[in-house]
N, C-alpha and C positions, 0 to 999 in steps of 0.2 A: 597430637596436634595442639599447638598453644590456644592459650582460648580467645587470645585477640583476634585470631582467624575465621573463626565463627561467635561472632559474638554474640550475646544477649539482645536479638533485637527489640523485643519487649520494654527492656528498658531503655534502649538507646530511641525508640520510636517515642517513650515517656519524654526522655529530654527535651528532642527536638519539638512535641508538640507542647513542654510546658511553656519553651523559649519564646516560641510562635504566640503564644496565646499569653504571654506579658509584651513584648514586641508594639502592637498596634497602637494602644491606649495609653503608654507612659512614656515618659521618656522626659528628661530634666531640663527645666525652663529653661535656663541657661545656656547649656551646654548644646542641645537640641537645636534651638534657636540658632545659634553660631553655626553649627553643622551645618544647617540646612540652606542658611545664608550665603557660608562656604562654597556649597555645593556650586549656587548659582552663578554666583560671580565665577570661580571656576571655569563651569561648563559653560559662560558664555562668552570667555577670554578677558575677563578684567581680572585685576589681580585681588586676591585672597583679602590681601593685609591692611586693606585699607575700610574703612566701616563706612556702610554707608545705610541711608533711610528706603527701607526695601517692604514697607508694608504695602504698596501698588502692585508690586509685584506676587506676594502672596496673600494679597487680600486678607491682611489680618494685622490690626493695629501691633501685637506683639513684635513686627520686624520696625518699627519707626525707631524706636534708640537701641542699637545692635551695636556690641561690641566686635573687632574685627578678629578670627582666629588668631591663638597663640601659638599653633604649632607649626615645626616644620613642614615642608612640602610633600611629604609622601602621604597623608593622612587626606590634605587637601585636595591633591591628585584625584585621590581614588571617589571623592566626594563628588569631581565635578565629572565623573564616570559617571556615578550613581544618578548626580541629578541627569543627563544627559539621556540616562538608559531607562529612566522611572518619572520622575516629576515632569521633565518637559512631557511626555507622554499623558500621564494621567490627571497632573496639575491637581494632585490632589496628598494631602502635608501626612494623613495616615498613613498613604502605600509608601508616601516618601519615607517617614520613621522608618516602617517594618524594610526597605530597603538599605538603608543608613546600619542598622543592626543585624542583618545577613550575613555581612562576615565579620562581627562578633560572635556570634551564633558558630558557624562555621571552625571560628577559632576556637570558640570551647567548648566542640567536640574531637578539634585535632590536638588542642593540650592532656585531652583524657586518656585520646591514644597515644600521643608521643611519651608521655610518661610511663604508662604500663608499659610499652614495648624498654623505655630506657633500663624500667627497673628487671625485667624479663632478660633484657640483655645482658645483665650484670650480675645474674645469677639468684634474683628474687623470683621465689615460690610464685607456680600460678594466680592462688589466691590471692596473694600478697598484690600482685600486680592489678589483680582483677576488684579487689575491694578500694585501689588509689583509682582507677576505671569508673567507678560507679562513682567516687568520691567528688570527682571532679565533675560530672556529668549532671549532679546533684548538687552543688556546694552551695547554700542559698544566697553568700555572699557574693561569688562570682558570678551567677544567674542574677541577681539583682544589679552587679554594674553595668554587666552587660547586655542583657536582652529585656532591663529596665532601665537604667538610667539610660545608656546608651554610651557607656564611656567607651574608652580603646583601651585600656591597659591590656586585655586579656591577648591583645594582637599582641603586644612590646613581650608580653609573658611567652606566649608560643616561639617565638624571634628568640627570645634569650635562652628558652632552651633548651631550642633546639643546637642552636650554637653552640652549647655545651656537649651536646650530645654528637655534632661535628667534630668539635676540639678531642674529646675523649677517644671519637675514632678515628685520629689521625689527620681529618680533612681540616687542616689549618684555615685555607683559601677561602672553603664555603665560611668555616665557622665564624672568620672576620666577616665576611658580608653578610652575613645573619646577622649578628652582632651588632651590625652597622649600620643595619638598616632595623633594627627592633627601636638603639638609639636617636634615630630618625624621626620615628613614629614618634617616641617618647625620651628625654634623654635620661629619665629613669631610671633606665638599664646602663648607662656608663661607666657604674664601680666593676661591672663583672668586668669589660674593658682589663680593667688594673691586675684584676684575677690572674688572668688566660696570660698575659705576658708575663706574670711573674711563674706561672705553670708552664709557659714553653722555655723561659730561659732557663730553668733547671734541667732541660731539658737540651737544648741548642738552640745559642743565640741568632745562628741563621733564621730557624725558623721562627723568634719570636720576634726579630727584627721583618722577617718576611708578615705574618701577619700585622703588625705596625704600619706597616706599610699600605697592604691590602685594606686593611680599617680605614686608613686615612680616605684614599683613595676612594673609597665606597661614599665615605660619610661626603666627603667633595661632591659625588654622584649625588647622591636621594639628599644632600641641605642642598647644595650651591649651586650646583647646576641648572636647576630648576628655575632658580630666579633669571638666568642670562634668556634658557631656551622661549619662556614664553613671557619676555620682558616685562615680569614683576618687578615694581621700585623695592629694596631692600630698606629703605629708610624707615617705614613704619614697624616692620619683624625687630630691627635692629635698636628702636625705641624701647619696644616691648621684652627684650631681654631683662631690662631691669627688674622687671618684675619680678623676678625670680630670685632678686636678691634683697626686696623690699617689701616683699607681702609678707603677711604673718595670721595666724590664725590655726581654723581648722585643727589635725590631730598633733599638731605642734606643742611644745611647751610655751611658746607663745599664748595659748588658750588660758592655760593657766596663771600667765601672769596677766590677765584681761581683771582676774576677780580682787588685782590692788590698784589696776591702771589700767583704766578703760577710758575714752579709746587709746590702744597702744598702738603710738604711729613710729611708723621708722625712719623719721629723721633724726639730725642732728647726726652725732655719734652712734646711734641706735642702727644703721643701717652695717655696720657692721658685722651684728649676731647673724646676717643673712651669712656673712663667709664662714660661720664656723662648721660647716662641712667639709671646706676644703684643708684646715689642719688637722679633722678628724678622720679625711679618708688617709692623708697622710702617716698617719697615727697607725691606723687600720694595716698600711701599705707596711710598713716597718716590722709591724707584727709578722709576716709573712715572710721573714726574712731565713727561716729555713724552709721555706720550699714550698710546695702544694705540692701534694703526695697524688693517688689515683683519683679514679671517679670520683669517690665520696668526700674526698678533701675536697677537690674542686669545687662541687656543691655545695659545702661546709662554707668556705672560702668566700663563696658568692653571696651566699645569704647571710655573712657575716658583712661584708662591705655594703649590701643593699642598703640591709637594715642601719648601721652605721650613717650612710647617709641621709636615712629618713628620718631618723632619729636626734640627727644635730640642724636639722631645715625648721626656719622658721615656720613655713608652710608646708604640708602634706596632705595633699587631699585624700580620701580615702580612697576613690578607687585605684589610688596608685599601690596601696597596699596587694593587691591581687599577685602583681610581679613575683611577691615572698610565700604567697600560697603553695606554687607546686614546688618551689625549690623547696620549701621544710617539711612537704608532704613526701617526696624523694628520700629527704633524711627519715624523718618517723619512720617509711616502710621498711626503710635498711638496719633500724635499730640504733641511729645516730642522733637522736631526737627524742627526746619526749612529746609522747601523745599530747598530750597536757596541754605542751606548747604552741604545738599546731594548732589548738581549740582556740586558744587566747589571740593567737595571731589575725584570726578571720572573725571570730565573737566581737572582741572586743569595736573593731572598726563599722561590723554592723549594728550593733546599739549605737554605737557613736552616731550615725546617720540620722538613725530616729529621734535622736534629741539636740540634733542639729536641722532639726525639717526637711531632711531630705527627703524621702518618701514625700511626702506632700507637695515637694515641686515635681514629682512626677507626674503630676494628676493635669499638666499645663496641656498636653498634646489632644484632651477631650474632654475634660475640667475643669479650663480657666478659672473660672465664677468661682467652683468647689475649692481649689487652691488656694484662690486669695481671700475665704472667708477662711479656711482652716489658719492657713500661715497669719492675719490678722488674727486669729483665737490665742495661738500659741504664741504670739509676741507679748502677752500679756502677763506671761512666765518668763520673761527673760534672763533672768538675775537664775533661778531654781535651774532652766536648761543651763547654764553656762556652767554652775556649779558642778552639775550631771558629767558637762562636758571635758569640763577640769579634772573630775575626778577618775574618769575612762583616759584621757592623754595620761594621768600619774601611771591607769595601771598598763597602760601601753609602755609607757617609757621603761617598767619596772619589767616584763612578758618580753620585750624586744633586747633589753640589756642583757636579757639571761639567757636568750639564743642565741648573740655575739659573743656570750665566753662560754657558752655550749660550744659554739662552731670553730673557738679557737683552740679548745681541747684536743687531744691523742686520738685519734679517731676508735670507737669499740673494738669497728669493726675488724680492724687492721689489728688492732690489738690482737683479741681473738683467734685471727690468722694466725699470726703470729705465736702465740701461744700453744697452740696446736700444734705448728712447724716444728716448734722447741721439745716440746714431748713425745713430739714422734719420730724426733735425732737421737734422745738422748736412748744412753747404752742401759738395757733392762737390768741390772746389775744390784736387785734389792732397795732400790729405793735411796743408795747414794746421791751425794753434789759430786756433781762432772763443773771440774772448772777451767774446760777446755773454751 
């Protein structure tokens, strides 16, 4: 019997109550703030996008200057569930958080099993499977965006791959609407997009033209729809795009150039560095111009373009990095990867946090006070953090380049295959060349 069958509940019972018990008390000034904002307007039918002074309503100066959510409709949706189904009842901001983080939680336990079972179905050792199991159940990076700060990535991450894990088995249909909707949540996950069509036309342009289609289609559903059915203005979302081509910062190379030009703003001409992800996924796309081979290529494939476009964005927050956790934990188990690699990819963005204050805006949801003397302490280092943070984006840029020409390599494993096929055709004949 495999072992995901009966699994270790010892440990999996460790997970869920570590989750639970970071859950309550943090959760990111910021970010938390909006959600929970979200929620309301949401679940009381005004629309998401627009900001409004909402400290009346939760009794807590922190909502008077509120930014209006930046994401799509699917993330908001389920917000104004949550407020619907918890805060109007309890009207209380802790059970709200540990609610807002439930299916966080929830997701990064089913990313622990959707992976073992991927790698289980591909023909990885039980252990193999069962140590990526534990891997992800534990990962202190993923447990801290999720069931601490309270970001979503880890949802966009379960969506992306599981869709992969759709596409590899045939189910085109689903694997677009996974896909479609991981994009939804987060548009993140759009390079795999580019993947899976260049992996079905190798395959039949019906069917990569039928998933094209089906993406579209989806994505029209969980973006567009949303705003007709429960008559949100789209003027403020549609504002707010920009942003995504004019911020700069965080694990960007952007950071780095703060320490000859500070503040680095993105006008003039300068708002252009925002496009150069879209000649670099192009770049990326061309590369693939012989094909996407099986499973392992695909995931190769994917976490090459991720990375690619994280890596040419002026901004990147960190929890967006979670999305390339399970993909290059997938490659590592399979022997496509170096260990190494995978260490760098999730290390380095969690140091990054701690010397960028993150952890200490977590402390907003039942340590206001505590927060804002810590974060006043640490401003007082600013120039020392920034250098820290310049010098962790070099070694991210330098950790993430070498798993883009890792993942554009011959795959081992096929190799391997291969190899094996070859030695055990050829004619036993003394150790001759067969140059048939």
């Amino acid at each position: 019997m495999r072992w995901y069958a009966t699994p270790d509940r010892r440990l999996l019972a460790a997970s869920i109550l570590l989750q639970l018990a970071l859950a309550p008390l943090l959760g990111h000034s910021w970010d938390t703030k909006i959600f929970m904002a979200t929620g309301y307007l949401v679940g009381t039918g005004q629309t998401p996008y627009l900001a409004q002074n909402l400290a009346a309503v939760f009794h807590h100066t922190g909502f008077g200057v509120i930014s209006s959510v930046g994401y799509p409709p699917p993330w908001p949706l389920v917000l104004g569930l949550l407020y619907r189904g918890v805060h109007a009842v309890t009207a209380n901001l802790i059970v709200y958080n540990v609610a807002i983080k439930l299916p966080l939680i929830c997701a990064d336990i089913a990313l622990a099993y959707l992976v073992a079972a991927m790698l289980t179905s591909v023909g990885a050792e039980s252990a193999t499977a069962r140590r990526a199991w534990v891997f992800l159940l534990f990962n202190p990076f993923l447990l801290y965006v999720s069931a601490a700060w309270g970001q979503i990535d880890v949802l966009v991450a379960l969506l992306a791959v599981a869709a992969l894990a759709a596409l590899n088995g045939r189910r085109v249909g689903g694997s677009a609407v996974l896909l479609a909707l991981a994009v939804c949540f987060k548009p993140i996950a759009a390079p795999i997009a580019l993947v899976a069509l260049v992996y079905l036309l190798g395959r039949s342009r019906g069917q990569a033209a039928r998933y094209a289609a089906v993406f579209v289609v989806a994505v029209l559903a969980f973006y567009v729809a949303p705003f007709f059915a429960f008559g949100w203005s789209r003027a403020p979302f549609l504002l707010r795009l920009n942003d995504h081509f004019v911020m700069n910062g965080t694990m960007s190379l952007t950071t780095v150039a703060r320490l000859f030009r500070d503040p680095l703003l993105m006008t003039g001409r300068w708002w252009l560095l925002g496009l150069l992800w879209i000649p670099a996924l192009a770049v990326g796309v061309v590369a693939l111009r012989r094909g996407v081979g099986g499973f392992d290529d695909l995931v190769k494939k994917s976490t090459a373009l991720v990375l690619i476009f994280f890596l040419t964005r002026t901004w990147l927050s960190e929890p967006n990095i979670v999305l390339v956790v399970p993909l290059a934990l997938i490659l590592t188990s399979l022997g496509e990867l170096d260990r190494r690699a995978l260490t760098a990819l999730w290390v380095i963005p969690l140091a990054f946090t701690v010397f960028n204050a993150s952890p200490l805006q977590l402390l907003w949801v039942a340590f206001p006070d505590a927060m804002q003397r810590s974060l006043t302490f640490v401003a007082q280092y600013g120039h020392a953090t920034l250098v820290a943070r310049a010098a962790l984006v070099i070694a991210w840029q330098i950790a993430g380049w070498w798993v883009v020409v890792a993942c554009f390599r011959g795959s081992r494993r096929q190799a391997a295959e291969t190899g094996l096929a070859r030695r055990a055709q050829a004619p036993a004949t003394g150790g001759g060349v067969s140059w048939s």
